[in-house]
N, C-alpha and C positions, 0 to 999 in steps of 0.2 A: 793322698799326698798333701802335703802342708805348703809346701812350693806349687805355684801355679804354672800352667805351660805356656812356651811364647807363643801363645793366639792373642789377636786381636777380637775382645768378647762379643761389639759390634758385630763384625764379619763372621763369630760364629753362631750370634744369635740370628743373625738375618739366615746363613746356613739352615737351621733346625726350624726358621719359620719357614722356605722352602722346602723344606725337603717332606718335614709331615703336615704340611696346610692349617699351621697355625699360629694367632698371631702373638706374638713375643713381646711381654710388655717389664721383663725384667730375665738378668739370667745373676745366678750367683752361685758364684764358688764355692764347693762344700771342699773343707778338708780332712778327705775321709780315706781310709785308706793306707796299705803297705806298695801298691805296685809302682816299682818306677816309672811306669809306663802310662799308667792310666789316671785319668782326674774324673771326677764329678763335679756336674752345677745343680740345682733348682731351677728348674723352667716357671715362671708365669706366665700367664696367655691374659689378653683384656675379656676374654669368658668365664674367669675365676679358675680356671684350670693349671692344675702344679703338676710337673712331669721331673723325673730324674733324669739325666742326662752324663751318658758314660762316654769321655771321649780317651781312645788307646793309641799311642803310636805304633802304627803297624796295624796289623790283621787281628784279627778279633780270633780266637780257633773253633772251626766247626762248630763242636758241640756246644760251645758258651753261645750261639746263636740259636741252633735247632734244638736243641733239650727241654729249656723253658717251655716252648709252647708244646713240644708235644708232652710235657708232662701234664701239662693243665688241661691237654685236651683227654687227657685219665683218667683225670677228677682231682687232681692234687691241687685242690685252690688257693693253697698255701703258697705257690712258687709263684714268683714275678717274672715274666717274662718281655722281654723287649715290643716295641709295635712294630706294625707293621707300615711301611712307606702307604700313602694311596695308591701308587701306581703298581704295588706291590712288591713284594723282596722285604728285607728288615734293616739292614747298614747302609747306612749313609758313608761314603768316601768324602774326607774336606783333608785337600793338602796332602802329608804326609800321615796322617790320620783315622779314625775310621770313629764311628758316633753309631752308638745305639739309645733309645728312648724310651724311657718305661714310666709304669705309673708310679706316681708320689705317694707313700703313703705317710700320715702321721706318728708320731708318737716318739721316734727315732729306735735304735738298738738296744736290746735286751743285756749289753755288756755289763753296762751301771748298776744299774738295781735289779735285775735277776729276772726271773718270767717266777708268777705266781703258779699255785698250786696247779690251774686250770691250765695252766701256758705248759707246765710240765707233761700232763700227759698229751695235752696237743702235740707238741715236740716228739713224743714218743710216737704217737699215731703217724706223725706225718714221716720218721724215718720207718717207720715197719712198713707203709704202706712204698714209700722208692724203695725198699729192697726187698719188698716182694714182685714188685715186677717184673717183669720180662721182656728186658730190650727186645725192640724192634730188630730187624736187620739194617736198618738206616743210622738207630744208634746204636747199634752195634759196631757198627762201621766206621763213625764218627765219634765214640769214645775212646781212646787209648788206656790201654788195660796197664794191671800194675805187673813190674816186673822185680821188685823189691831191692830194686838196685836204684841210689841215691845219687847225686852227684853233690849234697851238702858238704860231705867230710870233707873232699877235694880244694873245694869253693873258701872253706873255712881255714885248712891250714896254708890255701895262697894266699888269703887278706891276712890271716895271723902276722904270716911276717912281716908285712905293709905295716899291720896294726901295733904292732914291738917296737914300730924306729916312728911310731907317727908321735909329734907334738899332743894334739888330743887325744889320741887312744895307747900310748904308752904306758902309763899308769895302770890302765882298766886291763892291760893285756898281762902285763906281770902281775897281776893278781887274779886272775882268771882265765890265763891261757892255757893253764895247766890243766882245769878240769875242764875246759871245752877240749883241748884234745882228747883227753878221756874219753868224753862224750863220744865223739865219734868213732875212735875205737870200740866200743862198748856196741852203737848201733850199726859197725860192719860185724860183729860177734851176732846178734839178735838177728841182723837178716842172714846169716848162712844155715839156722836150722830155726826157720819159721815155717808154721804147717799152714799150705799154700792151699787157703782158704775157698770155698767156692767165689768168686765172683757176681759182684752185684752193682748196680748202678749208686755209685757214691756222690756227695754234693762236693768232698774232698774240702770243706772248710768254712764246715755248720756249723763254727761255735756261735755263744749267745748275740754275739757284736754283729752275724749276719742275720737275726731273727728281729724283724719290727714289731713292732705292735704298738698300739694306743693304748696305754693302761691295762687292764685285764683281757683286751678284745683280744681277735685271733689274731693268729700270727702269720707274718710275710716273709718268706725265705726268699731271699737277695746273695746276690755275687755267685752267679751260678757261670764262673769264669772257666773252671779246670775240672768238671769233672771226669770221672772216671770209673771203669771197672775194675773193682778190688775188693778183696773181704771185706764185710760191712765194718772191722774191728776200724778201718780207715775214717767213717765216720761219727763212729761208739767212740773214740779216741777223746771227739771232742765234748762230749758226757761223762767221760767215768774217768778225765783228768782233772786236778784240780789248778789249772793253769789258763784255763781258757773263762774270761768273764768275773768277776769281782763277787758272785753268788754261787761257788759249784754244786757238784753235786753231794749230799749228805744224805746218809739213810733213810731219811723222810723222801727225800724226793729222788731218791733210787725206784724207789715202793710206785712216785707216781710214775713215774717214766716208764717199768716195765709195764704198768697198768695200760698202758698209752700201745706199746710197745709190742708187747706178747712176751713169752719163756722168752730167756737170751740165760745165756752162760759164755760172755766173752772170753776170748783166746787172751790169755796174759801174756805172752810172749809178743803176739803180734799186737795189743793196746802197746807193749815198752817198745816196742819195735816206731810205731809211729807216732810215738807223744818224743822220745829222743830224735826221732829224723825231723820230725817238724820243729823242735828246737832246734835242731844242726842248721836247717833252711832259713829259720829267721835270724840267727844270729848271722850268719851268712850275707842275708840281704840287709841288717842293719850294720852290720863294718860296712858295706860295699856303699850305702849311701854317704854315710858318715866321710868313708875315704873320700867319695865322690868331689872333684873339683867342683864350683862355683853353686853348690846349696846354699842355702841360707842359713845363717846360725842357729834361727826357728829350726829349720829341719832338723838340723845338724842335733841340738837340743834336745828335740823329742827321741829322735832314733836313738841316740844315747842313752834317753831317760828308761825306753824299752828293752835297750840289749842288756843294761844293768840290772834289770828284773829278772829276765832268762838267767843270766849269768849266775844272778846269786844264788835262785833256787836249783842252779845246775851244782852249784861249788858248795852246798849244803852236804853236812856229813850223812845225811838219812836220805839223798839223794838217790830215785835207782827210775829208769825210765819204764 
């Protein structure tokens, strides 16, 4: 999020120096992020220590808590997971709020300039290795599984109308409200005869922008907010689209990715099924911010600048999800 939340950063830096026994010699606002709800800072500590710091209004869900660590405790050293308090447990409650703490790493996201040769098959290794897995009965229990039923389409033609009579998005909606309804006709067609794939432990929204890395080095898979049990097509969506990250994928680095990977022969129905519902989802939540009273025009700006990208590669004649 590009808007900050109304905390006072004193009172929440002194918060995170109690809460994980350490001491706080700067915090600052990263703006990062689609979740209305959620912000990140950068921690400093006077030990030289840099920590990420995710604060959500409301509750964190289950699994965005316990999954990280028990993935890492698999071997999956890829995955960033929250700390733990000293006195033990993982979230911090402040306010109407709730704070988890993880480690910093360098280098920022792979959105920009793409993960190199070696980054590719890492990416590949590291999803063959979460779906081959075998939840626990704890995350099992703590994942919510997929049921191929959306609530974007819904979401999209109630802001439509909002977005038809709006001062800002009047313009954008006669010229593109035509093919996002489409849109979401098309992915209620796609989910009533998708082959309801085994289930597996998904990151649900691994594209390049949640992958770190410092230049060539390995990678850190961050935002491990929603996942879920679902055909792994749920995660291959964000590989074998050309929509996610400013580097996709092209037949060179098809080659490295299965290599990384193992045999795959994704379900095309269910890749169009969820590269169209996750565009239905973010245009969804970019009207809804954009409508949103008292954002700031920064916000307002960016979320426009991104539904207009969706938009046009939605309203493109070679267009098919």
């Amino acid at each position: 999020m590009i808007d900050k939340p109304d905390i006072d950063e004193r009172v929440l830096a002194a918060e995170v120096a109690d809460a994980w026994s350490v001491d706080v010699t700067e915090l600052a606002f990263m703006p990062v992020g689609l979740d209305g709800h959620a912000w990140a800072y950068r921690v400093e500590t006077s030990d030289g220590r840099r920590y990420f710091l995710k604060v959500r209004r409301g509750e964190f869900t289950p699994a965005a808590v316990l999954l990280p660590s028990l993935l890492r405790a698999q071997g999956l050293r890829q995955v960033v997971a929250p700390l733990d308090l000293p006195e033990g447990g993982t979230g911090r409650g402040f306010r109407d709020y709730r704070l988890l703490l993880y480690p910093f790493h360098d280098g920022g996201s792979l959105w920009g300039r793409g993960l190199t040769d070696r980054q590719w098959i890492e990416y590949g290794e590291f999803l063959g290795r979460l779906h081959r897995l075998t939840p626990s009965a704890e995350v099992a229990a703590a994942l919510p599984a997929e049921t191929y039923r959306s609530s974007a389409g819904e979401r999209l033609r109630a802001l439509g109308s909002q977005a038809a009579t709006s001062e800002v998005l009047g313009t954008f909606w006669d010229r593109y409200g035509a093919a996002l309804n489409r849109l979401a006709e098309t992915v209620d067609e796609l989910a009533s005869r998708v082959t309801r794939g085994r289930h597996v432990i998904c990151h649900a929204d691994i594209h390049p922008g949640n992958l770190i890395a410092d230049g060539d080095g390995p990678l850190h898979v961050v935002d491990w907010d929603a996942p879920i049990l679902a055909p792994r097509e749920r995660d291959l969506m964000f590989v074998y689209s050309a929509d996610f990250g400013d580097h996709p994928i092209n037949p060179h680095r098809a080659e490295l990715f299965r290599e990384g990977y193992g045999a795959l022969e994704p379900d095309p129905v269910l890749l169009s099924y969820y590269r169209g519902e996750r565009h239905l989802d973010d245009v969804a939540v970019f009207l809804g911010g954009i409508l949103s009273p008292g954002v700031s025009a920064e916000s307002r700006a960016n979320d426009l600048h991104w539904l207009t990208r969706i938009a046009k590669a939605v309203a493109d004649p070679g267009y098919a999800p």
